[in-house]
Every structure is written in C-alpha cells, then in structure tokens.
C-alpha positions, -999 to 999 in steps of 0.1 A, spaced: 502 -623 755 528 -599 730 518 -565 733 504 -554 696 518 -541 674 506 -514 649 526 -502 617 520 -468 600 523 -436 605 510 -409 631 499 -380 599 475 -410 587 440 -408 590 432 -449 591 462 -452 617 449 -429 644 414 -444 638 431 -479 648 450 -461 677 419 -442 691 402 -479 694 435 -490 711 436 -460 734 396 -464 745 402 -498 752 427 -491 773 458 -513 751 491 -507 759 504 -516 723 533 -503 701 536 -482 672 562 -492 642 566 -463 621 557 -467 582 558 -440 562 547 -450 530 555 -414 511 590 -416 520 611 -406 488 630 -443 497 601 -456 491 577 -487 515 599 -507 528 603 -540 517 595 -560 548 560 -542 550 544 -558 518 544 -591 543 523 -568 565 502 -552 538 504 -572 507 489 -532 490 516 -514 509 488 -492 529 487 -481 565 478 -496 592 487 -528 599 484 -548 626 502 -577 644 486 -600 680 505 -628 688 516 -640 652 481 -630 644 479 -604 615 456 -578 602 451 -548 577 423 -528 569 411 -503 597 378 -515 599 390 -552 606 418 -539 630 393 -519 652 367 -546 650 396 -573 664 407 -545 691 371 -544 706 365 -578 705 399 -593 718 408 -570 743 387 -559 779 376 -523 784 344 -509 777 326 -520 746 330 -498 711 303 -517 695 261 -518 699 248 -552 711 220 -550 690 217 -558 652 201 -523 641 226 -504 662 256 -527 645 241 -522 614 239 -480 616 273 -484 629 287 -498 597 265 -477 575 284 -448 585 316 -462 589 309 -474 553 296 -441 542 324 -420 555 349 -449 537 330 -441 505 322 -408 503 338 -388 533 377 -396 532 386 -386 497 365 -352 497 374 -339 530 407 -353 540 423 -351 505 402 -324 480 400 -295 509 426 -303 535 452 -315 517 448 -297 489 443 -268 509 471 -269 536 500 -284 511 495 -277 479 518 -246 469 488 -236 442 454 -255 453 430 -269 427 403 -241 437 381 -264 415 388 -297 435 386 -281 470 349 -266 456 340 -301 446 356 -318 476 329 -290 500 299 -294 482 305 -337 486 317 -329 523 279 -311 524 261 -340 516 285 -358 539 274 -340 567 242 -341 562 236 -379 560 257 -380 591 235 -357 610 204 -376 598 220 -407 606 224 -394 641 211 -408 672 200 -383 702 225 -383 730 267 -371 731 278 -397 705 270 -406 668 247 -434 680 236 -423 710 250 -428 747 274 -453 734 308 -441 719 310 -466 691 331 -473 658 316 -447 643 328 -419 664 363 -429 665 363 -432 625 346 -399 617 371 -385 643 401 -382 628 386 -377 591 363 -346 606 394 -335 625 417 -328 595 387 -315 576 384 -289 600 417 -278 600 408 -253 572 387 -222 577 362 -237 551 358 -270 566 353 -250 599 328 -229 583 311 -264 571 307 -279 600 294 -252 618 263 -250 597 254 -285 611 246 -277 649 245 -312 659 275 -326 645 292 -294 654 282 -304 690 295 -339 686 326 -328 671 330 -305 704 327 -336 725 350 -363 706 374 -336 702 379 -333 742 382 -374 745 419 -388 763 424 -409 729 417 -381 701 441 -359 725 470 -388 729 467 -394 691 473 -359 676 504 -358 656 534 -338 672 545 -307 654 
C-alpha cells in the first residue's frame, strides 16, 4: 500500500488533530504542505483535494478524504495500532458529542477570539477575546462534566476526543488568560498535563 498522504499545514489546528491520529497509530505517512493564507493564494490543484479549499486533506491509495473528523475516523479504522475509538455504542456516542461540541462551540472561541486575537493582532478586539473567555468557560465546563474518571477524556482509553481537544486546548493555552482558564478546572487541567506529555502532541508541535 502508498504511504498517505496528508495536505495542510503544520500552524493548523484540524491538521495536527489528523497527524496526532496518524502518529498514535503508529503511520508512517507524508505531509504536503498547504498553506491556505499564503498572499498567492490556495493553490489551484488543491480544490481537487478540498472542493472548499480547507485543510486537511487526505489521500490512501487513490482513496480521498477531507474533513478531520472523517480523516481520523478512516486512520483508526484502516490502519493497525491500538484502537482510538470505544467499542461500545455509549462510549462512541460521548466520543462524538464532544468532538461535536468542541467543532461547535470550542474552535472559534478559543483558537480564534483569544489566541489569535490575542498573540497576532497588533491591537486585539479586547471585546472579542472577553466574549471568546466567557464561551471558552462554558466550554470547559461541559468538557469536565462530560468527563469520564481515569487519565483520558473518556476514561482509560485515549480516544478521538483527546486528540481533538488537544491541539484546540493547546493554542488556547498559549495566552496567560487561557492558562488562567484552564486552571480553574482541576480535572481538565490534569488531563491537559497528561496529553500534553504524549510522543504525538510532542512530534506535532510546529517548529519555530
């Protein structure tokens, strides 16, 4: 079989979520850089790729994907290495709930309205960042309900989940107020602590 092949970008949230599931599966696979803020513009070729022009994308043997959720889902499925989904229907089920929830009602507020806004923005919307910490709250606090005793989101079993709030927690935190967020939320502080030590979160940081 051709080794897969991913296209995007190593700054993006939704790429590193597809290369964490690749990493923890153990898949040696290949990354095609994409970068779809380049002042040339997305390349033309892509748009066969991802028909929206978004990152990732994904390619097995002719076979082709986009969407992280579908790209992660394929990865644990088609490849060997330990499962990154519950066997059972509740446990698939809380799995996708959060996924879902941090697609929703996660990304936009934490990655975007405080970090970004935060870290790049020569004058931050004080007002959006504000807004993006009190959603980010709520955020946190539906994950922490949702949250099953044991190391990982659902439990003993690093799922999905994990490696989707990952990288979304992981540039939240790089400002002092998402730090100071998280930290009121013991348990997810204490998650956080252990997904942030795993091989793939480590191999999938961007240089620089």
């Amino acid at each position: 079989m051709a080794k897969p092949v991913l296209y995007g970008a190593d700054y993006s949230v939704y790429v590193r979520i597809a290369r964490m599931a690749l990493e923890e599966k153990g898949v040696d696979y290949e990354l095609v850089p994409v970068d779809v803020f380049a002042a040339e513009g997305i390349p033309g070729w892509y748009f066969e790729h991802h028909p929206f022009g978004r990152i990732p994308a994904f390619e097995h043997d002719g076979f082709r994907l986009f969407e992280a959720s579908a790209i992660t889902r394929y990865v644990d499925e088609a490849f060997d290495g330990p499962p990154l989904q519950p066997n059972d229907p509740r446990g698939r089920a809380r799995m996708n709930q959060i996924i879902g929830m941090l697609d929703a009602y996660g990304y936009r507020a934490m990655v975007w309205d405080v970090a970004v806004e935060r870290l790049e923005k020569a004058s931050p919307d004080e007002a959006l960042i504000v807004s993006g910490l009190r959603q980010a709250g709520t955020v946190l606090q539906v994950l922490s309900s949702l949250r099953s005793p044991g190391p990982w989101l659902l439990g003993n079993q690093l799922t999905l989940a994990d490696l989707h709030a990952a990288p979304i927690i992981g540039y939240f935190v790089k400002v002092a107020e998402g730090r100071k967020l998280l930290a009121r939320f013991a348990d997810i502080q204490d998650w956080w602590d252990c997904i942030a030590k795993q091989t793939s979160f480590a191999r999938t940081e961007k240089a620089g």
